[in-house]
N, C-alpha and C positions, 0 to 999 in steps of 0.2 A: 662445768657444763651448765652453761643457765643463757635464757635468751627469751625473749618474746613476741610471741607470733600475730599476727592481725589480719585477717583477709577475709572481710566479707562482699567479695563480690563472686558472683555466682559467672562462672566462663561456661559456655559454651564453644568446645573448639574441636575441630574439624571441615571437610569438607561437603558442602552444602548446609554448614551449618545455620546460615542466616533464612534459608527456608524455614526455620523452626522458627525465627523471633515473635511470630504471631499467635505460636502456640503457651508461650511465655508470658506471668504472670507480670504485666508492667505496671510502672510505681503511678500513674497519673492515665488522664482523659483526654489530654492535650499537650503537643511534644512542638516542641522547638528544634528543629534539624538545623544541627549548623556543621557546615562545611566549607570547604577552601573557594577561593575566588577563581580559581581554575577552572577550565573545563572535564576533566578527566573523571570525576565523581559521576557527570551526567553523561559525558560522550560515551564512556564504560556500560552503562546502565545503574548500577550500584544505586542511585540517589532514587531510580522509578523502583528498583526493586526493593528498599527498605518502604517508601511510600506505601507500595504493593503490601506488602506485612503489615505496616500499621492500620493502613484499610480493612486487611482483614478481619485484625485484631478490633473493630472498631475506634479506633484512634485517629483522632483531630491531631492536623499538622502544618503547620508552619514551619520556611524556610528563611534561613538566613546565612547566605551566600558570601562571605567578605574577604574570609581568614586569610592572612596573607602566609607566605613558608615559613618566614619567622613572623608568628602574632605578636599584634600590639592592643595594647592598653585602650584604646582607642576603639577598637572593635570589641571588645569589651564589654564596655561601654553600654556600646549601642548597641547589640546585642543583648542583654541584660535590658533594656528598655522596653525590649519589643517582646519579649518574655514577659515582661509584667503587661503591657499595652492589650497583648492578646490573649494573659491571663493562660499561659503555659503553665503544664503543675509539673512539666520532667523534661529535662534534655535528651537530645541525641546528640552525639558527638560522631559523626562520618566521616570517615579518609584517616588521615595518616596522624602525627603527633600535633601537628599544628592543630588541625580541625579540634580533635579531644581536646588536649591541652583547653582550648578556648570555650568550649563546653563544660570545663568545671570551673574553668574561670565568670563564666557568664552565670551559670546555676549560684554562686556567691553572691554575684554581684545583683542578679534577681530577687531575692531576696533583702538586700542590707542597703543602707543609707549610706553617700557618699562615693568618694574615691574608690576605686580598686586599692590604688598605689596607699591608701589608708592600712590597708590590711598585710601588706609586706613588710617584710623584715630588709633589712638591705639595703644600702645606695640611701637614698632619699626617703625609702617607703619609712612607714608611722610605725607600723608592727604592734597596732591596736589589735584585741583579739574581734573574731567576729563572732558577732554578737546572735545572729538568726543563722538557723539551719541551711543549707544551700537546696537547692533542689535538687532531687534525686537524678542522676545521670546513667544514662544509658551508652558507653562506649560500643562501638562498630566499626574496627581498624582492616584499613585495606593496603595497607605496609608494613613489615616488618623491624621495627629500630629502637621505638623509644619504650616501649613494654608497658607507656599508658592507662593500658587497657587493664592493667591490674599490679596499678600502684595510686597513689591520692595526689600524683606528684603532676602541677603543671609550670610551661616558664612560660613570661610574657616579657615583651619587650615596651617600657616607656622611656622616650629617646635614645640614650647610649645605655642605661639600664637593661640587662636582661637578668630577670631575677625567677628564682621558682619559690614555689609556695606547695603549702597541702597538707592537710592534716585528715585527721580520720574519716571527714565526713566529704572528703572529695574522691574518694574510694567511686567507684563504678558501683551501683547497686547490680546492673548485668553488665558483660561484654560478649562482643560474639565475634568469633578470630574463626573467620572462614577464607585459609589459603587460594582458594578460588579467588577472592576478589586480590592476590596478590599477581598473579599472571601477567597481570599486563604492563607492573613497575620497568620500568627501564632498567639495563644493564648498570648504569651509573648509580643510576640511585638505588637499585638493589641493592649495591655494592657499600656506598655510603651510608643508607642504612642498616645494613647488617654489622657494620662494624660500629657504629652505635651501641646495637644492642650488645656485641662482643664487649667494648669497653665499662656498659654499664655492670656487666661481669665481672670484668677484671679489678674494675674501683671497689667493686662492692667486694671481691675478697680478696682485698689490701685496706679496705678498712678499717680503724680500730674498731669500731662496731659492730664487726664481720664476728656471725658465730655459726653454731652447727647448718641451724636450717640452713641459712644464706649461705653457705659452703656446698651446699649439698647441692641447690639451687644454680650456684654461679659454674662448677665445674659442670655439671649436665650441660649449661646451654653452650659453655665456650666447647663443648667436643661437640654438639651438636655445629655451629659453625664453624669450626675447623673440616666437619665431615664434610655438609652441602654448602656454605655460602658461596665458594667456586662453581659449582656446578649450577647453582641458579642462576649465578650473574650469565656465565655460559651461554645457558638454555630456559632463561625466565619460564618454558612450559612444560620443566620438569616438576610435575607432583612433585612429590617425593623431594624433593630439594626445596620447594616452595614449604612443604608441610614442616618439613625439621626445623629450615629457617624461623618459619610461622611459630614453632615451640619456643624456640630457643629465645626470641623474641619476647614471647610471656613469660618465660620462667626467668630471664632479665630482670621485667617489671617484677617481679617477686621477690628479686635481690634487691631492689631497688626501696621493697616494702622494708626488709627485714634485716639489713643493712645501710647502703648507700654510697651517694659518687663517692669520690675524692677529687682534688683539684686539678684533675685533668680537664674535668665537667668545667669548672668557674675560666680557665684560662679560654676555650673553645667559646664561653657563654658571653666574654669580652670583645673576642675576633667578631664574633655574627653581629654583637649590637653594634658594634661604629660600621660592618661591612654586612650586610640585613641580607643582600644579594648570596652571601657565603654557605653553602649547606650544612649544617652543622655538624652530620655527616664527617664529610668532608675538612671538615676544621679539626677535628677528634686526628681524622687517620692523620693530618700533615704537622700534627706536633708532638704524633704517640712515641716515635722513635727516640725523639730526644727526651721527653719524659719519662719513659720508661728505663731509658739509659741511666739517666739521671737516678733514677729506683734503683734500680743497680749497682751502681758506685756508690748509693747511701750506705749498704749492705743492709738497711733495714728489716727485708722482708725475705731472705737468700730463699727459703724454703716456700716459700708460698709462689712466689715467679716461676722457681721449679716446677711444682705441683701445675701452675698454671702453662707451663711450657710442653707439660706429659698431656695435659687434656686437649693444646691445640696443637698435638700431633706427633710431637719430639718423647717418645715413648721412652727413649734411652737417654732423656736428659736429666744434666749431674751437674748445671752450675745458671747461675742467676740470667745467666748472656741468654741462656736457649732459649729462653723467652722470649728476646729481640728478633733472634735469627728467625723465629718460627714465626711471629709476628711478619716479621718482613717480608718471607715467604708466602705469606698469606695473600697480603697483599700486591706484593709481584702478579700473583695467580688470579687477582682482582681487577689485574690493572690499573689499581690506582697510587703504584708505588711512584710514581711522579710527579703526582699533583702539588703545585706550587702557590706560595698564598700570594706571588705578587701577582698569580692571575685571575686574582677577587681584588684587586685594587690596594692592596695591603703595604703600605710603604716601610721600610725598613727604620726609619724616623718614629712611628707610630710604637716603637713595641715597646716605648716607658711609659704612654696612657694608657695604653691595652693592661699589662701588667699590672698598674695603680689600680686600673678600672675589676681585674680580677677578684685581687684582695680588697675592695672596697664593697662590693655590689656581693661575691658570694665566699666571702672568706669563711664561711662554716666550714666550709668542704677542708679548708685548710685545717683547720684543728682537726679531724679525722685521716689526715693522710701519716702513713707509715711513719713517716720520719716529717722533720723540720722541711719546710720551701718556702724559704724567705720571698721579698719582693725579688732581691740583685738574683738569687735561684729561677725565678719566674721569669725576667727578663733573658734571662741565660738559655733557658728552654727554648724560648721563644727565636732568639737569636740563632741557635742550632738548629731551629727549625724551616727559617726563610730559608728560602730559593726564589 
């Protein structure tokens, strides 16, 4: 038994909980709120009511508006500019994983000389360490998926590169996970994002770095989504479905601290960079079958798929498959058991750059999966996977 734990960021979670952010001791005098290029941050209210907080809190604010669904390196950038230009001392990261994500990316790059793409490991990036502090960041997730909000982990997209980064000090100093500002997600993307966070569960215990805490952590959220993720997608203004979701979500991010993907994450992270349009979501649920399959017939892990198979729901499962079938059922129950990639433009031609582009850009993930998945294994997934 040995393992080690890390988590200094202080969550605040529950409902109404972003009415307290004012009452919260924040890291600086002047914030940089960055959010998606969207409407839905503002049309919602969310964007006048964290304003609202910081006002109270006496806090100077600055907005920066750009973030695309999948961020790029580019907004980056320019964000990180305008951060030093108006002499920001902490970020906000508002909405979903793109927005954060971009927000710890920009807090770096506020900071330090150079490239972003300087600082990554992967593909093209330098994999120089970074030299200055980032600025402290402030997470406020209004989606359920990537767990963000309490983990150090962001991905950004330069050109067909999508790469994640993060180390200690990209950690959230706070977050605040208030299910309320979830209500208004869509049926779809409830849906795609919840299975997100499902699978950052499941990678993180399958593996090898998978230990107690992280166990403890990944099996809580995957029963917590097998309980509600149906019933919110259902009824997006079910509390109680939104609130568990909302758990299950962070306690994801947790796994995410204390473990980590595996190369489900890098094959999904290849689809979205050549197909940007792709929900990543979405990319995760349309290649888990045959991935999982493929975990399966490794026989690598028989016991842990099991374990994983009782928590999303198959109480009386006794073999590696129940995983799949429960899986599958899930997603039947989600609706999104038909989602096809050729209808994100995905050509059937494409799946030996997609595959190259996996193992090139985030083959860590591969050294931590259960068993061996070669390139010709990746390519194989992927082919089992078109429709």
């Amino acid at each position: 038994m040995s393992f080690h734990y890390y988590m200094p960021t202080r969550i605040l979670f529950g409902k109404g909980k972003l009415n307290e952010l004012h009452k919260q001791l924040l890291p600086g005098n002047k914030a940089l709120i960055v959010i998606s290029a969207g409407q839905s941050i503002k049309k919602n209210g969310y964007l006048a009511r964290v304003e609202e907080q910081l006002n109270k809190a006496g806090i100077a604010h600055v907005l920066f508006d750009k973030i695309l669904p999948n961020p790029v390196k580019d907004h980056v950038m320019e964000g990180a500019a305008l951060a030093r230009d108006q002499k920001c001392d902490f970020i906000v990261g508002l909405g979903g994983g793109s927005s954060i994500d971009s927000a710890k990316s920009i807090a770096v790059m506020a900071t330090n000389d150079g490239d972003y793409w300087d600082y990554i490991s992967g593909g093209t990036g330098k994999g120089k360490p970074v030299p200055n502090s980032p600025l402290p960041i402030v997470a406020i997730t209004t989606t359920a998926g990537t767990g963000t909000e309490a983990d150090p982990w962001t991905v950004i997209t330069n050109g067909n590169e999508k790469i994640g980064f993060g180390y200690d000090r990209t950690f959230p100093v706070l977050s605040v996970v208030d299910p309320d500002l979830m209500l208004t997600i869509p049926a779809d993307l409830t849906a795609y994002q919840g299975f997100d966070a499902l699978f950052h569960s499941t990678e993180g215990y399958l593996n090898k770095t998978a230990n107690e805490m992280s166990d403890l952590f990944a099996l809580k959220a995957i029963s917590l989504i097998s309980k509600s993720l149906a019933k919110a997608v259902a009824d997006g203004s079910d509390e109680n479905a939104r609130g568990e979701v909302a758990l299950a979500n962070t306690l994801s991010g947790i796994v995410e601290s204390t473990s980590g993907c595996i190369s489900e994450h890098s094959i999904e992270h290849a689809l979205s960079a050549y197909h940007p349009k792709l929900p990543h979501g979405a990319g995760l649920i349309m290649i888990s079958i045959a991935y999982y399959m493929f975990l399966v017939q490794s026989g690598s892990c028989d016991q842990r798929l099991i374990d994983m198979a009782k928590a999303l729901g198959k109480s009386n499962a006794h073999h590696p498959i129940d995983f799949v079938v429960a899986l599958r059922e899930l997603q039947k129950d989600c609706g999104v058991a038909d989602l096809k990639l050729s209808d994100y433009g995905i050509q059937r031609e494409e799946i030996p750059v997609i595959a190259k582009n996996a193992m090139e850009t985030m083959g860590g993930l591969y050294q931590v999966d259960p068993c061996t998945i070669t390139l010709d294994d990746t390519i194989k997934i992927l082919e089992e996977s078109y429709k």
